[in-house]
C-alpha positions in Angstrom: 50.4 -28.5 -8.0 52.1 -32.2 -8.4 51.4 -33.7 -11.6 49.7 -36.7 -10.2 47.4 -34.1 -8.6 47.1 -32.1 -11.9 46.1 -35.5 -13.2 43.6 -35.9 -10.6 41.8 -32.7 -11.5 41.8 -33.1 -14.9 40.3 -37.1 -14.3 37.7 -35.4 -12.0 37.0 -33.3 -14.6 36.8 -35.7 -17.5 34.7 -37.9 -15.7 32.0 -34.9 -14.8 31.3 -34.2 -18.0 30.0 -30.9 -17.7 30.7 -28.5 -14.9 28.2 -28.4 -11.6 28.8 -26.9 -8.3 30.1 -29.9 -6.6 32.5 -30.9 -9.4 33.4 -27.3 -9.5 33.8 -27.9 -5.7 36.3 -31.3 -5.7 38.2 -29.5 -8.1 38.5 -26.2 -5.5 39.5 -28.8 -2.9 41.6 -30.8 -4.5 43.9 -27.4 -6.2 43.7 -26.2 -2.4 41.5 -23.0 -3.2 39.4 -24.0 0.2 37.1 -20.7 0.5 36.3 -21.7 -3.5 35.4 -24.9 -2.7 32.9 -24.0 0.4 31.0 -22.0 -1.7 30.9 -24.7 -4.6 29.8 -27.3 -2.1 27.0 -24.6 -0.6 25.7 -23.9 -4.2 25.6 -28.1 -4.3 23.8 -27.9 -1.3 21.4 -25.1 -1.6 20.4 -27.2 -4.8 20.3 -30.5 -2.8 20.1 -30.4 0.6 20.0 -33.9 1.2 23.7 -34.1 -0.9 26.3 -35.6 2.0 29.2 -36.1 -0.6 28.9 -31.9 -0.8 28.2 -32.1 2.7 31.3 -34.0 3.9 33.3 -32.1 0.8 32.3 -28.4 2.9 33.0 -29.8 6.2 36.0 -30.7 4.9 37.2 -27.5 2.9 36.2 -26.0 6.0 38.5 -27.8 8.1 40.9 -26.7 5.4 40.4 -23.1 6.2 40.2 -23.9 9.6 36.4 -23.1 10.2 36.8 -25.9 12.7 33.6 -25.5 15.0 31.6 -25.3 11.2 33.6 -28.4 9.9 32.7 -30.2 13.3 28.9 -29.1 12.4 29.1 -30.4 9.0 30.9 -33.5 9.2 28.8 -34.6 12.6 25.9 -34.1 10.3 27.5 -36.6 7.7 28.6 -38.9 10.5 24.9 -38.8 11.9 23.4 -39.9 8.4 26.3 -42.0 7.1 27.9 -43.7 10.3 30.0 -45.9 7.5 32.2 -43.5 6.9 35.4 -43.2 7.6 36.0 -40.1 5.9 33.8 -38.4 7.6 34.5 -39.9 10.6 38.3 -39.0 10.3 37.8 -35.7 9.5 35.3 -35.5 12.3 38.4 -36.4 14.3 41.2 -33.9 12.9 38.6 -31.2 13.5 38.1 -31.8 17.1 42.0 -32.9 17.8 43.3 -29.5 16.1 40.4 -28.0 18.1 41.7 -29.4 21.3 38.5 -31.4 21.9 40.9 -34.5 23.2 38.2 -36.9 24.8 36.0 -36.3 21.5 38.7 -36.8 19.0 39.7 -39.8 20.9 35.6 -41.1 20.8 35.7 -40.5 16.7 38.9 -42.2 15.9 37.9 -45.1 18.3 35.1 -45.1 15.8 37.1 -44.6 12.5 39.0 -48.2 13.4 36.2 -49.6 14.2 35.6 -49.6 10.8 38.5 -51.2 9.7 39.7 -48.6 7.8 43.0 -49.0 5.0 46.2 -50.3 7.3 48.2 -47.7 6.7 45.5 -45.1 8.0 44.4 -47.5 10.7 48.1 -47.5 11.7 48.6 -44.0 12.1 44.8 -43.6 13.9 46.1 -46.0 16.6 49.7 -44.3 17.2 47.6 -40.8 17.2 44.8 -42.6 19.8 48.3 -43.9 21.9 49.6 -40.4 22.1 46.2 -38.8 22.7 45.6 -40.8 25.8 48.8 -40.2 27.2 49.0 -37.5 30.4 49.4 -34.8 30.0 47.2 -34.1 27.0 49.1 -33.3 23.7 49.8 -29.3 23.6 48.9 -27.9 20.7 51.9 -28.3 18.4 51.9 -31.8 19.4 47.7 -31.9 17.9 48.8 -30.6 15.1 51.6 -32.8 14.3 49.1 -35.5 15.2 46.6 -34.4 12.6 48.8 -33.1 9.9 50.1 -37.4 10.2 46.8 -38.4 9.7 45.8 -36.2 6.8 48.9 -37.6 4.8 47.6 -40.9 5.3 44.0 -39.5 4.3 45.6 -37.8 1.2 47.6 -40.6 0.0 45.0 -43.4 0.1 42.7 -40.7 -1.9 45.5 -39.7 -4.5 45.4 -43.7 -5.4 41.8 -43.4 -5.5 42.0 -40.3 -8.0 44.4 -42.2 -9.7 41.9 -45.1 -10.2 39.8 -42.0 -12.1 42.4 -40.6 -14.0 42.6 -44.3 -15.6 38.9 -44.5 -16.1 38.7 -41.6 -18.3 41.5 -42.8 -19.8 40.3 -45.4 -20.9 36.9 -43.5 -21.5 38.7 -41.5 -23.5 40.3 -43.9 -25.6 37.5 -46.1 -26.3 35.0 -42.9 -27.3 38.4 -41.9 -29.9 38.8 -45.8 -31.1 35.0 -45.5 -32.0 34.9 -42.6 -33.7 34.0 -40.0 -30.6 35.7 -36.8 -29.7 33.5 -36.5 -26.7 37.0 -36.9 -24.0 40.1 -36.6 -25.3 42.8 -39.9 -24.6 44.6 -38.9 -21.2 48.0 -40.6 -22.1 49.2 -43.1 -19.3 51.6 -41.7 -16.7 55.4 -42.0 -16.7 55.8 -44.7 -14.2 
């Protein structure tokens, strides 16, 4: 594990508090322990139904594992109720392009930029749309190499928004210890 990803964890984990299925669960997904996570994000779910952030976090661990007709279940489900987005909507896409559903994948990452997502992400969508609609359709190596470019962009734009976390309980941390609290201990600031 990298330590900006061990950092992530441990901000996720800061910032729950206390331990509940779907913390338990982003913390299964984000150490890559899929099958863990799944069942996390069920035990969320069998608590809350109505829950799409442990919704879109088993669709997603499920895509993981490769569960890719149940990830399309799940994440169409969080696409249906939440058409904002674009997680769910780009997941929704690696699921059917790894699955070899072309003309669906295409529909859901026409979608995704619709929604004006991050440039770097929208960047990759439209060169993965570009060589999507080419003839003949991408074999299978070529899908994954599509999707495997997508989820780095997916990854890094969330490792910057774990990061954002890790500094909030930082500085959670610091202000409970400058007033006298031991409730979260000071994460010290990251080597830059």
């Amino acid at each position: 594990m990298s330590v900006r990803r061990g950092c992530s964890v441990l901000g996720l984990v800061l910032l729950a508090g206390c331990a509940t299925p779907y913390a338990d669960g982003r913390v299964a997904l984000q150490a890559g322990r899929y099958a863990d996570a799944a069942r996390h994000f069920e035990d969320a779910l069998a608590r809350d139904p109505d829950r799409l952030d442990a919704l879109m976090g088993l669709g997603i661990a499920r895509y993981r594992e490769g569960k890719l007709a149940e990830a399309v279940a799940d994440l169409s489900r969080v696409v249906a109720r939440q058409p904002s987005s674009e997680t769910a909507h780009l997941y929704l896409a690696l699921a059917y392009l790894r699955g070899g559903r072309i003309p669906d994948a295409e529909a859901t990452l026409t979608r995704l930029l619709a929604l004006a997502p991050q440039p770097r992400l929208a960047g990759q969508a439209t060169r993965a749309l570009a060589l999507i609609r080419q003839e003949p359709a991408p074999t299978e190596e070529a899908r994954n190499l599509l999707a495997a470019g997508l989820e780095a962009e997916a990854d890094a734009a969330r490792d910057a928004q774990d990061e954002r976390f890790v500094r909030a309980g930082a500085l959670l941390g610091t202000c409970c210890n400058v007033f006298g609290f031991d409730v979260v201990p000071a994460v010290p600031p990251r080597a830059r």
